[in-house]
Z-matrix of the N, CA and C atoms (Angstrom, degrees):
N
C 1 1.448
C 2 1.533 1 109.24
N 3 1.458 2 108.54 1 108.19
C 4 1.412 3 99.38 2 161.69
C 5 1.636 4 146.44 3 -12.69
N 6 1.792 5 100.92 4 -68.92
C 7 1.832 6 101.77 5 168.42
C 8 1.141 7 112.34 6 -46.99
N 9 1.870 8 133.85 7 -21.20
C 10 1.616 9 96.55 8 -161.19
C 11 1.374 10 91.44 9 -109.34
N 12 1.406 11 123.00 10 8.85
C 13 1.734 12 121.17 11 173.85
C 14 1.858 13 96.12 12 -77.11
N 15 1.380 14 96.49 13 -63.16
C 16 1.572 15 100.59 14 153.80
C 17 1.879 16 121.87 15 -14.87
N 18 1.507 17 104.92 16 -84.32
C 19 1.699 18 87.81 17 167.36
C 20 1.163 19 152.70 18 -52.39
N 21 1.730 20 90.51 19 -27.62
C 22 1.741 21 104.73 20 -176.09
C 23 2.061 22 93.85 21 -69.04
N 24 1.168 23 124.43 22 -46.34
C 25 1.663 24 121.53 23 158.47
C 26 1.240 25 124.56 24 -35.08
N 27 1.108 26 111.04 25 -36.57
C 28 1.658 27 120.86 26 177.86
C 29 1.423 28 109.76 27 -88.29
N 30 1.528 29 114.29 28 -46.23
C 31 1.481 30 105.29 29 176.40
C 32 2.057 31 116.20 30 -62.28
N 33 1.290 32 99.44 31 -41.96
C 34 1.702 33 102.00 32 175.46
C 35 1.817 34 102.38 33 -68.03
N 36 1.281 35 147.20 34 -53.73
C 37 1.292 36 129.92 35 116.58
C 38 1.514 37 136.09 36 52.31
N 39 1.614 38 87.04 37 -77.16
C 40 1.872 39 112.56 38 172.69
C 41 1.212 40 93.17 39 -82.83
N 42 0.975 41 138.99 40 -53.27
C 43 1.987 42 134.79 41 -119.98
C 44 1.519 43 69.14 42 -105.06
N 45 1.340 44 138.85 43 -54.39
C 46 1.625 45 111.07 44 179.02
C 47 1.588 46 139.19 45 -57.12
N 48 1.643 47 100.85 46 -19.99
C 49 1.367 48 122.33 47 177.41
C 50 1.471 49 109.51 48 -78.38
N 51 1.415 50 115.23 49 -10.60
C 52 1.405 51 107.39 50 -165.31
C 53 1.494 52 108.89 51 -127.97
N 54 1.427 53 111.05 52 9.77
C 55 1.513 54 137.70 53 -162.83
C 56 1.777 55 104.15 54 -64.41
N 57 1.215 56 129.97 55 -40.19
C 58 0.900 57 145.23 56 -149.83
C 59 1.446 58 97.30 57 -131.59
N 60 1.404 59 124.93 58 50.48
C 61 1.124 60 121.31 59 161.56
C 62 1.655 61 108.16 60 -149.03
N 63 1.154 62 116.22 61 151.04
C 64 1.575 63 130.04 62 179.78
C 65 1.216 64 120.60 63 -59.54
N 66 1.456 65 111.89 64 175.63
C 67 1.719 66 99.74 65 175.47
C 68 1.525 67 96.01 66 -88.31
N 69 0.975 68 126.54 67 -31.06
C 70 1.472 69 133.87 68 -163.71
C 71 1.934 70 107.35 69 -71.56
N 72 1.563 71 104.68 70 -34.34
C 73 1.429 72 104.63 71 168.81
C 74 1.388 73 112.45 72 -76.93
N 75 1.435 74 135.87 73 -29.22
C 76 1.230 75 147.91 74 179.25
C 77 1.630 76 106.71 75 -57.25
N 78 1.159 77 119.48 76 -65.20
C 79 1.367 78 130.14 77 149.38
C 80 1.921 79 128.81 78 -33.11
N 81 0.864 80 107.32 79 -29.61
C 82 1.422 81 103.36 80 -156.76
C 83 1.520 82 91.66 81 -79.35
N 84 1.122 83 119.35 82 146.86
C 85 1.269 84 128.75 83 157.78
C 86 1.641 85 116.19 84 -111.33
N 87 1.155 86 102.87 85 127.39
C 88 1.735 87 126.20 86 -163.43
C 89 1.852 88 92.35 87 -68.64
N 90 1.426 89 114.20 88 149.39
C 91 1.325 90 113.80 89 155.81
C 92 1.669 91 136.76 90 -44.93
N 93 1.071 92 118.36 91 119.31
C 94 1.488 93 119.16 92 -170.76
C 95 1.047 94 113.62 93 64.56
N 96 1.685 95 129.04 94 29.54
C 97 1.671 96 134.44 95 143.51
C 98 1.267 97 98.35 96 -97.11
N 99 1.545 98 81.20 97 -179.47
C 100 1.802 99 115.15 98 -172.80
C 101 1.160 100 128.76 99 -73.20
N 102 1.890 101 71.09 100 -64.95
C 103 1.304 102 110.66 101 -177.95
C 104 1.651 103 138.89 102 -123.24
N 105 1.252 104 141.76 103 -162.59
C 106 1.233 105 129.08 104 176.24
C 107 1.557 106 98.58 105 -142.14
N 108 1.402 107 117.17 106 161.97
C 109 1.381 108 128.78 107 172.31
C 110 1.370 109 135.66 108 -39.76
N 111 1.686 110 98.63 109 -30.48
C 112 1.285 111 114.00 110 171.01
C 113 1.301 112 127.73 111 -73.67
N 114 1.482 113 112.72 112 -23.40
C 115 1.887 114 126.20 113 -174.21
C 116 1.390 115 85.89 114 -104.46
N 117 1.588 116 153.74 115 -10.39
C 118 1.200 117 138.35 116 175.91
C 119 1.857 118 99.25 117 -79.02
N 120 1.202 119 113.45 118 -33.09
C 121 1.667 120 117.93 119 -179.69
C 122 1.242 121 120.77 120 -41.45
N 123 1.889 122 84.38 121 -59.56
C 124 1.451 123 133.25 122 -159.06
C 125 1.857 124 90.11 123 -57.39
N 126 1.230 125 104.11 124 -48.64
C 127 1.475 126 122.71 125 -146.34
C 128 1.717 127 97.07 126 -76.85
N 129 1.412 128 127.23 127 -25.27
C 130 1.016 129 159.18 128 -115.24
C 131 1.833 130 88.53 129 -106.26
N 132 1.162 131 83.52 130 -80.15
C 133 1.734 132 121.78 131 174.32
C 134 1.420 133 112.70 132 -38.62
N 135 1.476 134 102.50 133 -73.85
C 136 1.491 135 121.96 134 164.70
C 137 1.631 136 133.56 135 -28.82
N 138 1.747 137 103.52 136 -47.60
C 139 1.519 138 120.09 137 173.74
C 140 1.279 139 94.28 138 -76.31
N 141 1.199 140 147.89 139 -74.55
C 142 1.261 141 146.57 140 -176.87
C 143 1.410 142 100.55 141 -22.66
N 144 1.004 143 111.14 142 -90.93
C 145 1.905 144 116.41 143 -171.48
C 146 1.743 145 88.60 144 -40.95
N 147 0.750 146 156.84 145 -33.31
C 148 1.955 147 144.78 146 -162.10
C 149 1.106 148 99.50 147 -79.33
N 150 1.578 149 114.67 148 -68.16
C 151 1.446 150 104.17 149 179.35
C 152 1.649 151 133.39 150 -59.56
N 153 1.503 152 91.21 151 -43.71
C 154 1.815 153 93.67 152 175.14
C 155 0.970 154 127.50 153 -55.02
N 156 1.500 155 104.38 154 -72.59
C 157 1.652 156 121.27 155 174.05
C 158 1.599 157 115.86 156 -62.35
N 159 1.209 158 104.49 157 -63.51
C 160 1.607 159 105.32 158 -151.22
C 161 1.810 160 93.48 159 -67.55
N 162 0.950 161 141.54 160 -25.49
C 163 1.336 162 134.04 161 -152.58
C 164 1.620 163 94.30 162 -117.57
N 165 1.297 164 121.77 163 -4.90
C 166 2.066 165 121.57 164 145.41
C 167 1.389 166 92.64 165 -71.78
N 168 0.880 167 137.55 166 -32.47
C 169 1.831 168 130.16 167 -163.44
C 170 1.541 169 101.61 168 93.12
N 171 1.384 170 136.44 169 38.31
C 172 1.231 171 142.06 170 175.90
C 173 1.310 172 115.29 171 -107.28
N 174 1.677 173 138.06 172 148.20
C 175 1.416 174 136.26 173 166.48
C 176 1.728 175 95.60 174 -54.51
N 177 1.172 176 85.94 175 133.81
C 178 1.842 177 112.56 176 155.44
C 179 1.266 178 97.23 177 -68.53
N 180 1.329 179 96.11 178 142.94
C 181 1.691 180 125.89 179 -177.45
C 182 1.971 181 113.28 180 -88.10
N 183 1.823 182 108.24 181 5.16
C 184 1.185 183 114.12 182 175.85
C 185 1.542 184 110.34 183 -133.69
N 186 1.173 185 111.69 184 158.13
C 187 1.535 186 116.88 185 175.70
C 188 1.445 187 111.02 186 -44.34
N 189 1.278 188 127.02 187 157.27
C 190 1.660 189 129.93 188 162.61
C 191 1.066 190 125.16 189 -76.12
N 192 1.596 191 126.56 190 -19.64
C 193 1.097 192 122.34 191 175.99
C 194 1.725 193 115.19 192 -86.00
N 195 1.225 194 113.57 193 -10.29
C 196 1.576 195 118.13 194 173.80
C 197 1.601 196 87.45 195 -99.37
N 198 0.866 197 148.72 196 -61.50
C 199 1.921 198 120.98 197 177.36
C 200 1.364 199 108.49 198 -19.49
N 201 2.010 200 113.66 199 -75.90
C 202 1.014 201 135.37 200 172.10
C 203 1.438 202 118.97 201 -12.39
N 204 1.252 203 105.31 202 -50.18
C 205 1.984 204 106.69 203 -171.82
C 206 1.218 205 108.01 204 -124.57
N 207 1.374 206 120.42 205 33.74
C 208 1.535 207 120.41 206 -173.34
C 209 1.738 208 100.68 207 -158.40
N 210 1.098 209 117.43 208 19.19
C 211 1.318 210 123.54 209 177.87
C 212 1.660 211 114.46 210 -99.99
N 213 1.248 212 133.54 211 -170.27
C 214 1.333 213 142.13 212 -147.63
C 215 2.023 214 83.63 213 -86.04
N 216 1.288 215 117.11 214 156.78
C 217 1.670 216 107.24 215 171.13
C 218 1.835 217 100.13 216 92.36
N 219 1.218 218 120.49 217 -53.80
C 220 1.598 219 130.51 218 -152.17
C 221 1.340 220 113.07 219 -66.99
N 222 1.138 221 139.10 220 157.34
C 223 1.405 222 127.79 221 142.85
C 224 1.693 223 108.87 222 -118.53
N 225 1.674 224 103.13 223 -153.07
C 226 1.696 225 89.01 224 143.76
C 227 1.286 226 151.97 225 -106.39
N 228 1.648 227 94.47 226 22.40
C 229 1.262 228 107.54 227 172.47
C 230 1.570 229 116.85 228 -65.97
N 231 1.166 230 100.39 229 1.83
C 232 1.477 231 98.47 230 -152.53
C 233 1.800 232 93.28 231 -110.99
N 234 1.266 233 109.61 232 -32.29
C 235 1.369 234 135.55 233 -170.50
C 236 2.357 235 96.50 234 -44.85
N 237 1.602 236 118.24 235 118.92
C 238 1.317 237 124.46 236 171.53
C 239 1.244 238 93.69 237 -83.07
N 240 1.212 239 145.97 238 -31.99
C 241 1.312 240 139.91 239 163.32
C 242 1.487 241 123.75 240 -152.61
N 243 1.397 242 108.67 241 136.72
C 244 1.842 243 98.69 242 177.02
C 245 1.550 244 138.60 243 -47.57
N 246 1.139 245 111.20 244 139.16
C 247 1.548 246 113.80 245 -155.15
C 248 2.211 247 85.59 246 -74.78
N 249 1.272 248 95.26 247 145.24
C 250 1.248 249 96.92 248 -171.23
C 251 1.731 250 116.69 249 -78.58
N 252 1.552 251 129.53 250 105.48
C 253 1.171 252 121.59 251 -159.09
C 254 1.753 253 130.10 252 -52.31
N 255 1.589 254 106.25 253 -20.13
C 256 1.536 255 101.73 254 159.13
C 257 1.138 256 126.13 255 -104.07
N 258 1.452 257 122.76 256 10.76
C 259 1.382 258 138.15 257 125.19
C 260 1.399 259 102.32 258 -10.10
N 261 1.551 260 83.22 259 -91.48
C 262 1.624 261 106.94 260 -150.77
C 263 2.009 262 107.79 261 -50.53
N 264 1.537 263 82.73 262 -48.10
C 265 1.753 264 89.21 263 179.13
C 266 1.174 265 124.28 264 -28.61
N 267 1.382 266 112.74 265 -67.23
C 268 1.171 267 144.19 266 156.73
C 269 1.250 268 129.42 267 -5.34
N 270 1.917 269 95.37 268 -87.84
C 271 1.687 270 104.03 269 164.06
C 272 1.366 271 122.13 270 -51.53
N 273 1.596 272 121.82 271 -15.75
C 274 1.798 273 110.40 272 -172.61
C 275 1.234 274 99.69 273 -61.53
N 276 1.547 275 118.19 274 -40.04
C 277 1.426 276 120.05 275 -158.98
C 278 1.568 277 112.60 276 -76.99
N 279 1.638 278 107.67 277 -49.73
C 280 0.765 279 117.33 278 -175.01
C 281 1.987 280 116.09 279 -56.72
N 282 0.826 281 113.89 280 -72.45
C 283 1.452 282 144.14 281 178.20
C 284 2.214 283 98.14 282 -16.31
N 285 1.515 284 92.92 283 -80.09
C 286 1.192 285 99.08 284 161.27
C 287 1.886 286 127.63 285 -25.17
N 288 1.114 287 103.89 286 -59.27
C 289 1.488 288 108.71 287 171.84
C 290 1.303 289 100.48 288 -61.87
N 291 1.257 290 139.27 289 -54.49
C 292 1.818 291 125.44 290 -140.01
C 293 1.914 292 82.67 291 -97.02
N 294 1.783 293 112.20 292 -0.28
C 295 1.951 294 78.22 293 172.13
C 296 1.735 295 84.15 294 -106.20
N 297 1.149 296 133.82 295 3.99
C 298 1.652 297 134.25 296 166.19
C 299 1.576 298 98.85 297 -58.21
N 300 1.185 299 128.13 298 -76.11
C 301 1.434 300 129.13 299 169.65
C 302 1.297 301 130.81 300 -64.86
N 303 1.603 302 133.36 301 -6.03
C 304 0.666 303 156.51 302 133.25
C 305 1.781 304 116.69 303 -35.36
N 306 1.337 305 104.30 304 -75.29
C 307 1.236 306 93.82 305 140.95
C 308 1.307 307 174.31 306 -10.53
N 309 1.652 308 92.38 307 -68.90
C 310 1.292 309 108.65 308 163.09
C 311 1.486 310 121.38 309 -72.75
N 312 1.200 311 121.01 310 2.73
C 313 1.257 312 122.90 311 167.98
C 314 1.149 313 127.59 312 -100.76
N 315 1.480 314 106.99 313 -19.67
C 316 1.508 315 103.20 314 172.12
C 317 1.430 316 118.13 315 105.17
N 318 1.570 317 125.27 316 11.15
C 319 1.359 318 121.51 317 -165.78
C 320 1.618 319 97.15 318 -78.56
N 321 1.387 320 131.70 319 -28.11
C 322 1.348 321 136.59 320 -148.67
C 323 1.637 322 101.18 321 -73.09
N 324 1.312 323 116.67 322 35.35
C 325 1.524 324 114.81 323 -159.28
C 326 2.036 325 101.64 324 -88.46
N 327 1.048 326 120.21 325 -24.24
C 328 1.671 327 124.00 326 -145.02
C 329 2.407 328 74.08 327 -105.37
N 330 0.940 329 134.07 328 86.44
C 331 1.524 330 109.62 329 -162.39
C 332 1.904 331 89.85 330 -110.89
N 333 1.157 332 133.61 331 138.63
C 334 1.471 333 126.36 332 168.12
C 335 1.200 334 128.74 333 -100.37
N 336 1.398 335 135.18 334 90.77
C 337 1.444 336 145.47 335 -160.39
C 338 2.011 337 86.44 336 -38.41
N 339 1.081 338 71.86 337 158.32
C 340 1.918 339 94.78 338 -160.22
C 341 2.057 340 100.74 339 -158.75
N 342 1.310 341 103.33 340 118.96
C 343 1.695 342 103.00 341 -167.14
C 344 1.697 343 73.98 342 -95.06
N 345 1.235 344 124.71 343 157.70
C 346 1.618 345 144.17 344 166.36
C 347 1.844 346 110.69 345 -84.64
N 348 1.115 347 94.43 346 174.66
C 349 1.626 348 102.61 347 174.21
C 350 1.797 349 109.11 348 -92.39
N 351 1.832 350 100.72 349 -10.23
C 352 1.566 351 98.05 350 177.74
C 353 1.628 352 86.75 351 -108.13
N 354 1.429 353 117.91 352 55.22
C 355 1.728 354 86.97 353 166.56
C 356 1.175 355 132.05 354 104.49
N 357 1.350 356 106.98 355 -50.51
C 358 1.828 357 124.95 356 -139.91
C 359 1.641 358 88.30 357 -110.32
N 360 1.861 359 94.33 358 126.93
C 361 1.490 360 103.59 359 -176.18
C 362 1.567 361 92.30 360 -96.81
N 363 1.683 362 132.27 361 120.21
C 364 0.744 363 149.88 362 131.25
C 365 1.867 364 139.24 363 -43.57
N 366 1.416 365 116.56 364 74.51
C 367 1.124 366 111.41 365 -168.78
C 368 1.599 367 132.96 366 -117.83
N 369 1.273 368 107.21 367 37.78
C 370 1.236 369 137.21 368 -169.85
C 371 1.831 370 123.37 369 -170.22
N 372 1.205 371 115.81 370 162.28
C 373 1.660 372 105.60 371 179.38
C 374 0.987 373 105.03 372 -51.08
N 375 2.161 374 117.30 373 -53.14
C 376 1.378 375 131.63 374 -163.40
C 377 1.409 376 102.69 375 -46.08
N 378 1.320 377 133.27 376 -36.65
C 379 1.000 378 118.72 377 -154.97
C 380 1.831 379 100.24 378 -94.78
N 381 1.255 380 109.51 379 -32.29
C 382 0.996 381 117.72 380 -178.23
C 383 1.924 382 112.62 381 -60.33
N 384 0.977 383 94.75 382 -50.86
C 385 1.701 384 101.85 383 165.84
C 386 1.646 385 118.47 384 -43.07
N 387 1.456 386 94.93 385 -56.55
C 388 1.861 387 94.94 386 -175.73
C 389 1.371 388 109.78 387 -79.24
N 390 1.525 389 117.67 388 -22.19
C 391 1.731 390 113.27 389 167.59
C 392 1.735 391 101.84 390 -52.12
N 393 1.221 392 96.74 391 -67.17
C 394 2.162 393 108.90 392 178.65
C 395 1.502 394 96.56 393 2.47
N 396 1.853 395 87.82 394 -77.65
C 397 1.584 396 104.06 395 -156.86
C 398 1.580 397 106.64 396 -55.19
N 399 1.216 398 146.32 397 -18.45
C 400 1.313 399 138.78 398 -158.61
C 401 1.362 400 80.40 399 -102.70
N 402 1.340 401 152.77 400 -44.32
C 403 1.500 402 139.05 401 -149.54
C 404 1.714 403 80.12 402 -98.92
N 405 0.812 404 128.15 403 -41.50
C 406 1.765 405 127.56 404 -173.73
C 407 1.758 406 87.22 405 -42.94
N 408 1.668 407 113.98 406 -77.45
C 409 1.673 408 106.46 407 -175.97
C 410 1.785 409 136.51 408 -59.26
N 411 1.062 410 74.53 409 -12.78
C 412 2.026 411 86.11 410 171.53
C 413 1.372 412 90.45 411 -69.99
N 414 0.931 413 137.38 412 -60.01
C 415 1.496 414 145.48 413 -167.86
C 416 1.961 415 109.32 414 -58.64
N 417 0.979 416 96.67 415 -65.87
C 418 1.792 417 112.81 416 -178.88
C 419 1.935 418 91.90 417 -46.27
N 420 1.445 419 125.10 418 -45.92
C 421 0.641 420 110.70 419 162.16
C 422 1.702 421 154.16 420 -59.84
N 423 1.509 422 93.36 421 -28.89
C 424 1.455 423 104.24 422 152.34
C 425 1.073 424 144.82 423 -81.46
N 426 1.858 425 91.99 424 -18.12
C 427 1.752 426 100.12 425 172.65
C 428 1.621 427 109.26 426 -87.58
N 429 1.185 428 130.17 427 -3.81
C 430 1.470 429 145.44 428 163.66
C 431 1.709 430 89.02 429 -57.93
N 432 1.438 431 111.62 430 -79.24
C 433 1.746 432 117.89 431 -154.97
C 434 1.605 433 101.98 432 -66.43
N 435 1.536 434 132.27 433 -21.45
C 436 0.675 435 136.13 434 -159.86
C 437 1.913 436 97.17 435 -70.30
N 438 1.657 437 94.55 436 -58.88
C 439 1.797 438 118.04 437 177.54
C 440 1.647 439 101.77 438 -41.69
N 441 1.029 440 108.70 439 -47.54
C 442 1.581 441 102.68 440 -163.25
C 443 1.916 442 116.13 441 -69.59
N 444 1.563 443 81.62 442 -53.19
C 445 1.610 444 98.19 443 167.88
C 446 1.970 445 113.42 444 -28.16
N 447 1.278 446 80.06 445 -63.65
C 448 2.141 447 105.20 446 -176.84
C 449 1.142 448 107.82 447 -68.21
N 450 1.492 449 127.65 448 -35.35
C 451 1.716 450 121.17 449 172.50
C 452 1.871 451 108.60 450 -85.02
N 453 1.075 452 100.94 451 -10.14
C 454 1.438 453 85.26 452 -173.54
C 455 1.583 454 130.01 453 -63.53
């Protein structure tokens, strides 16, 4: 399927935008944000596995306690411990591929219409996939303002 060749571009994408930054800039949260680059990753990962998996009625492909503090609502205040940064790296890339084949097999069959917080009634993977990509760029966009904020 196209969109998720699409993300896996977008996820290598991020991991280049953020290549040249510290753990300590990854972390930092800028004045009068939320959040920091690292819980946008975190957060990244997390929605993916919600919509795909968890809402086919399938195990998520990540621990519960990083859903838990890295989901829609969260920051890192909330975080019992930091999500580990080549963790996260990692899974963008990874994750994407195993719901690519994932896919291709066909498990996404049992899917539970799910209305969004933008609106958008989600009632299939397909749909769930091309939602991804639109919450994937809200994000790219914050992790853009986020970079600048921290390099400035």
């Amino acid at each position: 399927m196209v969109a998720i060749e699409q993300l896996l571009v977008l996820r290598k994408t991020f991991l280049s935008l953020i290549a040249d930054l510290s753990q300590e800039q990854l972390e930092l949260i800028p004045p009068a944000c939320n959040n920091n680059i690292l819980w946008n990753l975190s957060h990244l990962v997390v929605t993916q596995q919600l919509l795909c998996y968890k809402l086919s009625g399938l195990d998520m492909l990540v621990d519960a306690q990083l859903v838990e503090e890295n989901k829609k609502g969260t920051s890192p205040a909330n975080w019992s411990q930091k999500p580990d940064v080549e963790e996260m790296k990692s899974l963008l890339l990874s994750l994407p591929e195993r719901l690519r084949d994932d896919y291709q097999q066909g498990i996404f069959s049992n899917y539970q219409t799910y209305q969004t917080s933008a609106g958008v009634t989600l009632g299939s993977i397909d749909d769930a996939i091309a939602f991804n990509q639109f919450h994937e760029g809200i994000h790219f966009g914050s992790v853009l303002a986020l970079k600048r904020l921290i390099s400035a």
